[in-house]
C-alpha positions in Angstrom: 72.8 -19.6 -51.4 73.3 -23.3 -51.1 74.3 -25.4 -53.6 74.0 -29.6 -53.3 75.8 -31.7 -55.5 74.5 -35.7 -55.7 76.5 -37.9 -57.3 75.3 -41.3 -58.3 76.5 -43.9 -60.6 74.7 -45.0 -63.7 71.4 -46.0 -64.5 71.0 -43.6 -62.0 67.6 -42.6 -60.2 64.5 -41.8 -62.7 63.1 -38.5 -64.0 60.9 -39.2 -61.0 62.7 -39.7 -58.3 64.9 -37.0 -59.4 62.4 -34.6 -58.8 61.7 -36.0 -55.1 65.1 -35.7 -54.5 65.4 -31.9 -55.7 62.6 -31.2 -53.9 63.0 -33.3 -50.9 67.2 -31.9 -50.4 65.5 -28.2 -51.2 62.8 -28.5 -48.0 65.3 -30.3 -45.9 67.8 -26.4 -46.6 64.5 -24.6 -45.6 63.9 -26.5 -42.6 67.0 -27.2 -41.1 68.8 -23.6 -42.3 65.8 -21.6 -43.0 67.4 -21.1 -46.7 64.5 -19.8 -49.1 63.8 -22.3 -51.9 64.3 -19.9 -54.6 68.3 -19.6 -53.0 68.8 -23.5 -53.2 70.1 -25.2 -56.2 70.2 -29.1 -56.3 72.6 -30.7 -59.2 72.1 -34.5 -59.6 75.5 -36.1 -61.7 75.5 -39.6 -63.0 78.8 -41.0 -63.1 79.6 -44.0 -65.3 80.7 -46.8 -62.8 83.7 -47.4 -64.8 85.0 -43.8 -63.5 83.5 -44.5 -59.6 85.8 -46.6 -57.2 85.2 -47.6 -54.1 87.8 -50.0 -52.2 89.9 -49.8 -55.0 87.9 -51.4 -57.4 85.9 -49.5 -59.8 82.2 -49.9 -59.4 81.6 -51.4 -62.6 84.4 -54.0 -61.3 82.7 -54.6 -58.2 79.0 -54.8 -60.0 80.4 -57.2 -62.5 81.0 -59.8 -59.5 77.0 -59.9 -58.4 
């Protein structure tokens, strides 16, 4: 029973591309595994940049500098 967590940062992807994604991960388990779509469950978290840090900067640091 797989379980996939994305994480991305706020204003994440669209109600949309969500879907493609939840979709897309689910067919990529069935192919690659041969997991059963009814067995895989997708989980899409947006994080607020201020909590995200890469290279010791938060995100919403390193955005603020574009």
């Amino acid at each position: 029973m797989p379980y996939v967590n994305i994480k991305v940062a706020t204003p994440g992807p669209t109600p949309e591309e969500k879907a493609r994604l939840i979709q897309g991960v689910t067919q990529l388990l069935y192919e690659v595994l041969g997991k059963p779509p009814s067995a895989t469950s997708v989980v899409i978290d947006e994080v607020d940049p201020a909590n995200w840090g890469v290279g010791g900067e938060s995100l919403a640091a390193i955005r603020a500098k574009d």
